[in-house]
Structures are given as C-alpha cells and as structure tokens.
C-alpha positions in Angstrom: -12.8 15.2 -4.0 -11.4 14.1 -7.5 -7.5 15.1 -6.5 -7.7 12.2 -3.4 -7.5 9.6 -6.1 -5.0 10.7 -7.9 -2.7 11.3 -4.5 -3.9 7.4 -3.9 -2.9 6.5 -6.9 0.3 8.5 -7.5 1.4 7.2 -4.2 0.5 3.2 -4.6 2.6 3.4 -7.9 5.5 5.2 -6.5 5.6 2.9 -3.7 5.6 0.2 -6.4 8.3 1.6 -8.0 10.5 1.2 -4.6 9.9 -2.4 -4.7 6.6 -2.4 -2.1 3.1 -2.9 -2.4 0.7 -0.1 -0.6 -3.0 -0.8 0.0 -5.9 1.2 1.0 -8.2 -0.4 3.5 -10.8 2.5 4.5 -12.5 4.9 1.9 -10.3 7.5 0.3 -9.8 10.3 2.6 -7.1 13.2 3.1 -4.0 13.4 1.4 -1.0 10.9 0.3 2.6 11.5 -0.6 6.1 9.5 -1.6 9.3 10.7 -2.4 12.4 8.8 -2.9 15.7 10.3 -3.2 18.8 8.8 -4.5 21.7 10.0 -2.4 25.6 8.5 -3.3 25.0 5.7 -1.0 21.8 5.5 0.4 17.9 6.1 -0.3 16.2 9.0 1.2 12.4 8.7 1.3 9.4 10.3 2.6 5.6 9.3 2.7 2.4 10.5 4.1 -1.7 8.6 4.3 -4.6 8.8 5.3 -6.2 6.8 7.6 -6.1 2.8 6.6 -2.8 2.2 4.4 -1.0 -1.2 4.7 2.5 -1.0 3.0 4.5 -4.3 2.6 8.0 -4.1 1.3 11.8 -6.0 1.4 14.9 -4.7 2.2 17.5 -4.4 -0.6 20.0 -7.3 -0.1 23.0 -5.2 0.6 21.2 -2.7 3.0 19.5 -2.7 5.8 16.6 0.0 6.7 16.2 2.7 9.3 12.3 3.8 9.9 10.5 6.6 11.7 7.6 8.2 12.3 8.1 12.3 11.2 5.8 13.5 13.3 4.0 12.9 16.6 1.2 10.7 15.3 1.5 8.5 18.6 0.0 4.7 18.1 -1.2 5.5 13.8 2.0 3.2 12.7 1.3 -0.4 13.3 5.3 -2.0 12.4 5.2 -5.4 11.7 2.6 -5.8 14.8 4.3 -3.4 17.5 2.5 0.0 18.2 5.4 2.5 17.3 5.5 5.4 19.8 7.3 8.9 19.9 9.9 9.1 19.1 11.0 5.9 17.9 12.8 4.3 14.7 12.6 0.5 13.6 16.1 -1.0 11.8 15.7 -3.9 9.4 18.2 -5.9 8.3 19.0 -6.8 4.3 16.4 -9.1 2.8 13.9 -8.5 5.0 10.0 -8.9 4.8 8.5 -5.8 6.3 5.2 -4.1 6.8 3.4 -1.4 8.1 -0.2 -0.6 8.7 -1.4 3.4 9.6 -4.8 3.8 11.7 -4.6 7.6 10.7 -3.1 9.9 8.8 0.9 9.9 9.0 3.9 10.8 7.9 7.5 8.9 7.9 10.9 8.7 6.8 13.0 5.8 6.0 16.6 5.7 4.7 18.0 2.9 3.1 22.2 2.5 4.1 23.8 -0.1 2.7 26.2 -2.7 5.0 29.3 -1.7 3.9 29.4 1.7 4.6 32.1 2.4 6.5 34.7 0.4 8.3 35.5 2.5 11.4 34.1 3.1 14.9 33.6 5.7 17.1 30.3 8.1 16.9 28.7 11.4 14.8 31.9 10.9 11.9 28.7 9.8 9.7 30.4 6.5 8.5 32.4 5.2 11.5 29.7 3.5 13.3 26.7 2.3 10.6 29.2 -0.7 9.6 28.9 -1.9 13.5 25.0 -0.4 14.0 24.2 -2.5 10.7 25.7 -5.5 11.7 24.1 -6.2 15.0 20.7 -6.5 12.8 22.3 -10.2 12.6 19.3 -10.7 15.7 16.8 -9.2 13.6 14.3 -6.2 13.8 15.2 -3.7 15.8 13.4 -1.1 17.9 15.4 1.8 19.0 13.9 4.8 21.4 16.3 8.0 21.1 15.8 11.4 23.1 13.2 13.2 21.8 15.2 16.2 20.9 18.0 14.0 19.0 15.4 12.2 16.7 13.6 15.9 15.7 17.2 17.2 14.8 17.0 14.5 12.4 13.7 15.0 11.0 14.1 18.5 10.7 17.9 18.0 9.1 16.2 15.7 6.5 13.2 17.8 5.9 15.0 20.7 5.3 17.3 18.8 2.8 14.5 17.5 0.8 13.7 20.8 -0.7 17.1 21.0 -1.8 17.9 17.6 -3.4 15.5 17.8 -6.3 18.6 20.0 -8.2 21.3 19.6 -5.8 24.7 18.7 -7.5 27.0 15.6 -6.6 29.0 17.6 -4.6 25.6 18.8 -2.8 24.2 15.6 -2.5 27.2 14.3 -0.8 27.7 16.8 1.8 23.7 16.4 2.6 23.8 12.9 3.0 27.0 12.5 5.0 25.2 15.5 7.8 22.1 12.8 7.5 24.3 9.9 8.3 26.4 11.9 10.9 23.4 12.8 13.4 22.0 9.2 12.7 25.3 7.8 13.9 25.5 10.0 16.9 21.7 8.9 18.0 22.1 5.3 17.9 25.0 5.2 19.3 23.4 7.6 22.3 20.6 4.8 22.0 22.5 1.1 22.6 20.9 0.7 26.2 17.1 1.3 24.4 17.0 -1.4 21.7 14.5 -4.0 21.8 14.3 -7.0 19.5 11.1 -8.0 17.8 9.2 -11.3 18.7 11.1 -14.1 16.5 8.5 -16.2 16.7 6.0 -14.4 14.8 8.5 -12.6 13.1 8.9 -16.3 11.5 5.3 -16.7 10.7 4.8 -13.4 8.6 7.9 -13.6 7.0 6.4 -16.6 5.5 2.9 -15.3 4.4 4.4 -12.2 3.5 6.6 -13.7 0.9 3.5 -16.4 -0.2 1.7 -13.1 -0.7 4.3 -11.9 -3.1 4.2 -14.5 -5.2 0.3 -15.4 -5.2 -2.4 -12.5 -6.6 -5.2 -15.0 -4.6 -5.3 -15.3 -1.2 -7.0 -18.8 0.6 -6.7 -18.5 4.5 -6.0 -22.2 4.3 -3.0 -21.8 1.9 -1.6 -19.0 3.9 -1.7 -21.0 7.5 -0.3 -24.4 6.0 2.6 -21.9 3.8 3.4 -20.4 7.5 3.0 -23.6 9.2 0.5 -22.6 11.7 -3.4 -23.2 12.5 -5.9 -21.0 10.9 -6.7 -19.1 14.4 -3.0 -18.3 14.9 -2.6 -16.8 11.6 -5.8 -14.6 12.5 -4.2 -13.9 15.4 -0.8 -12.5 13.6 -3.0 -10.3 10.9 -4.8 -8.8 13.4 -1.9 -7.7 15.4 0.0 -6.4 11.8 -2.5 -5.2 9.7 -5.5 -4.7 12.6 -7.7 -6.4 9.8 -8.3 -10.6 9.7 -6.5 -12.7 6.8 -10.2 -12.9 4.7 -10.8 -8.9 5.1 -7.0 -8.4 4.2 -7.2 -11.0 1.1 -10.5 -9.1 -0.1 -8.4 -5.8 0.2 -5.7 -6.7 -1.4 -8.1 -8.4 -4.3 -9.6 -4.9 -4.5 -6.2 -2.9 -4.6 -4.7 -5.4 -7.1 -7.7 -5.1 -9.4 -7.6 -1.3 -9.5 -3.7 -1.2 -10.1 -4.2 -4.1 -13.1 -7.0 -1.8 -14.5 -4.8 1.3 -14.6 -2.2 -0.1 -16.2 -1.4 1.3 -19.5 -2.8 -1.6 -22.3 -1.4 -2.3 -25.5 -4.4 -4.1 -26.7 -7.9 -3.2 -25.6 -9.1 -4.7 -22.3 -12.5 -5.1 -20.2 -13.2 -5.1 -17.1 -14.7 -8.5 -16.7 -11.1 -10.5 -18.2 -9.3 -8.0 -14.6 -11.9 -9.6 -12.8 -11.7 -13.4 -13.5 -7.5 -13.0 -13.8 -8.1 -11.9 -10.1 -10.3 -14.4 -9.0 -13.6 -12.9 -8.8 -16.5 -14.7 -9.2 -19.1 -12.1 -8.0 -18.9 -9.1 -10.5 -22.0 -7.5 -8.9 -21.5 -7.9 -5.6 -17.7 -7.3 -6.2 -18.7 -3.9 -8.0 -20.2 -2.8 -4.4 -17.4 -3.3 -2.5 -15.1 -1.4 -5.2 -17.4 1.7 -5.4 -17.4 1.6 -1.5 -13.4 2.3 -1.6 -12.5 3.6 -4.0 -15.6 5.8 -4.8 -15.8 4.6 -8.7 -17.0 1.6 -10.0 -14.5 -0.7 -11.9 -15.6 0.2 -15.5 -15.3 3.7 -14.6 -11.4 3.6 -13.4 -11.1 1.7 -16.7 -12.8 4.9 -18.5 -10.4 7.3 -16.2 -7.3 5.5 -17.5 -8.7 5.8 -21.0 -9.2 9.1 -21.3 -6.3 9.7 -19.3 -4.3 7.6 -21.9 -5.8 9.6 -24.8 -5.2 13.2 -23.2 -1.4 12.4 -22.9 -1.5 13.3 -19.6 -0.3 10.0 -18.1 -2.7 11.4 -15.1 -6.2 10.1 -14.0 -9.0 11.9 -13.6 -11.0 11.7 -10.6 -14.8 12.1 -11.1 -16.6 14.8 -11.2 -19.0 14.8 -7.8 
C-alpha cells in the first residue's frame, strides 16, 4: 500500500518537471510511471496511471508534439475531449494548451520534435518529411489513425530503445532517435487520408481556461466562464467532455493536488499545515481534512510528517504509511 504514494508522487513531480501539471481524481490505486529522455533533437517520454489522472501541459514553442496510447487501453485516454481509440496518435502544434484525462490504467508515449527538423520531402529518411508533417499543425490538433501494425512497430522500436538510452553514448543516441523518427515519418506519411482536425470551437474555449488555470491556484466557476467567454453551463459542458469531472469537482481536485504538492515541498523555514491551507484558499480545515484522507489516504498533517522525516533521513523519498 505505502509504495502507491510514492509512484503518485514520483510521477506528479516528474511530470512537473516536463513543464505539466498531473492530478489524481480517484483514490490511489495501481501503479504510476514517467520517463523523459533527452534525445539530440527531440524528447522521448513514457508514462503510465491508474485509474483517474488528468494531465495538463504546453507544447515547447519550437516543437510540436506527437501522442499515443502504448497499449490497447481502448476509450481510458480522454485527449482534450475526443475518446482516443486503437491505434491512434494526436499531433499538437508549438505553444499549445493540452490535456488528457485516463478512466483506467494506461500507458503512453509522446515525443516532442522540434519544427525545424529537416528541410526535405519524401517518406521513412527520418527528417525529410517532419518539416512538412509539422507544418500542417498550422489548422491545429490533429488526430491521425495509422495501420495497426505500423503504430506497434513504433511502440515496440521505442520500448526497446528505452532500456538502452539511460547510458547510451551520443553516437547511440543519435542512431536511436533518427530509427524513431524514420518509422514515424513513414506512418504519417502512410496516414494523410486519416487525419481529423479537432473541434475549434471548443478548442478556443479550453485553451482559455486552461491557461487561466495556470496562472490562478483558485478556481471560481464564474471567473473561469467570463475568462473563456462563455455561460457557466457551457463551460460544464466542455469539463465534462475533457476531464469527465464538472468545473467545481475539477477546482476541488486540483485544490487538493496543489495542497499536497505545496506540503511536500522541501521548506527552508518551518511550515504548518494550516498557513498550506489558507494560501490555497481553504476555509473548511475539517471538512477539507476529509476529502484529503479520502485521496490521498493520509491526512494533511501526516504528508507534512512524511516529508519531514523524509527530509531528515536524506532520503529525498516519502514514506508511505504504515497500514
């Protein structure tokens, strides 16, 4: 029981550290994972949940994103409110407000390319064709539905690499990356006739909440509707069809998440729980308590005595507790 809080927990900071926030929205259950590899032009990752994880994230500037399922978990992956099926992969463009919400345990892989790679056309040279496959995200979000046997020649390329690229040299690294990119080439350009745009309209909407969110810790439905320009029933409307949750049970999620990331923070000065609480805008400690214990399985004081003893041990780690 105690090592599902520290997958959570290893896997909510990791995803930090790639520039997105993850949140758990169901009681901790099965097993997470992140990885992020650094390749000499593009980002490799890999990531596994359990069931209720919303990730929200933006596209680097100069790249845009490729995203997949890894394995047949047909309807779990919720992208930015279209049902991804097998097999599948989503392209974003550069600067791009995304999210993702899994109904069940997953796993998926992602690679970041930036623009400019590669000037040429023509398919499976690994660079040729990315310049032109990037550039047509000009429209937006796109969905792209390969043969089932060319999108598991990619998975399995890419899972078999990752085992290598922890101590691979430059040279290694290189060769890896440009098989990755060759396949990937060769697939979308097999796939032009099976892309599908994303609804603009709504596309619109969330990019606008999902950027409020990023700059506001607390949530009001009110704020978020008038920031996105629509009526209060829409923008129920849009959260249920991206994160399967309403705006008032996502903003007390996210309260929750937020509050147990502040607390586990290291601290150069000593901290209670109560000064988290108020900076998050909680007024119900009690009641607030409830709701924490319920998903995270702890109450607030004892994450805060986790991260303490964690802090004193050296271990950077948490401990889960004992049960």
């Amino acid at each position: 029981m105690a090592r599902k809080w520290t997958e959570f927990d290893e896997y909510a900071d990791k995803i930090r550290q790639a520039d997105g926030l993850s949140l758990t929205t169901a009681p901790l259950t099965g097993t997470w994972d992140f990885a992020q590899h650094l390749l000499p032009r593009t980002i490799l990752q890999f990531g596994s949940g359990a069931d209720g994880t919303i990730v929200h994230a933006v596209t680097r500037a100069d790249a845009g994103l490729l995203f997949m399922p890894s394995t047949q978990c047909a309807d779990r992956i919720v992208f930015d409110g279209r049902i991804m099926k097998w097999p599948e992969i989503v392209m974003v463009p550069p600067a791009t407000h995304y999210a993702f919400a899994c109904t069940g345990p997953t796993q998926w892989i992602s690679l970041s390319v930036p623009i400019q790679l590669g000037n040429g056309g023509g398919s499976g040279g690994g660079n040729g064709g990315f310049k032109k496959h990037l550039v047509a995200l000009e429209g937006g979000k796109t969905l792209i539905a390969p043969p089932a046997d060319n999108l598991v020649r990619f998975i399995e390329a890419a899972t078999a690499a990752r085992d290598r690229l922890q101590h691979a040299r430059p040279k290694q690294l290189q060769a890896i990356e440009t098989s990755l990119l060759g396949i990937l080439d060769g697939i979308l350009w097999d796939s032009v006739s099976e892309r599908r745009c994303f609804n603009q309209r709504t596309e619109k909407v969330m990019s606008k909440v999902l950027e409020f969110l990023r700059r506001d810790n607390q949530i009001h439905v009110l704020a978020l509707a008038q920031a996105a320009g629509v009526s209060e029933r829409t923008l129920h409307r849009a959260f249920k069809k991206y994160f399967h949750i309403g705006p008032k049970r996502y903003s007390k999620i996210r309260q929750l998440n937020l509050v147990r990331r502040a607390i586990r923070q290291g601290h150069a000065a000593p901290v209670n729980v109560t000064g988290i609480l108020t900076e998050h805008g909680v007024t119900e400690f009690g009641r607030f308590a409830i709701e924490y214990k319920a998903l995270f399985h702890e109450s607030p004081a004892e994450t805060l005595q986790r991260q303490l003893i964690a802090k004193h041990d050296g271990s950077g780690m948490s401990y889960g507790p004992t049960s």
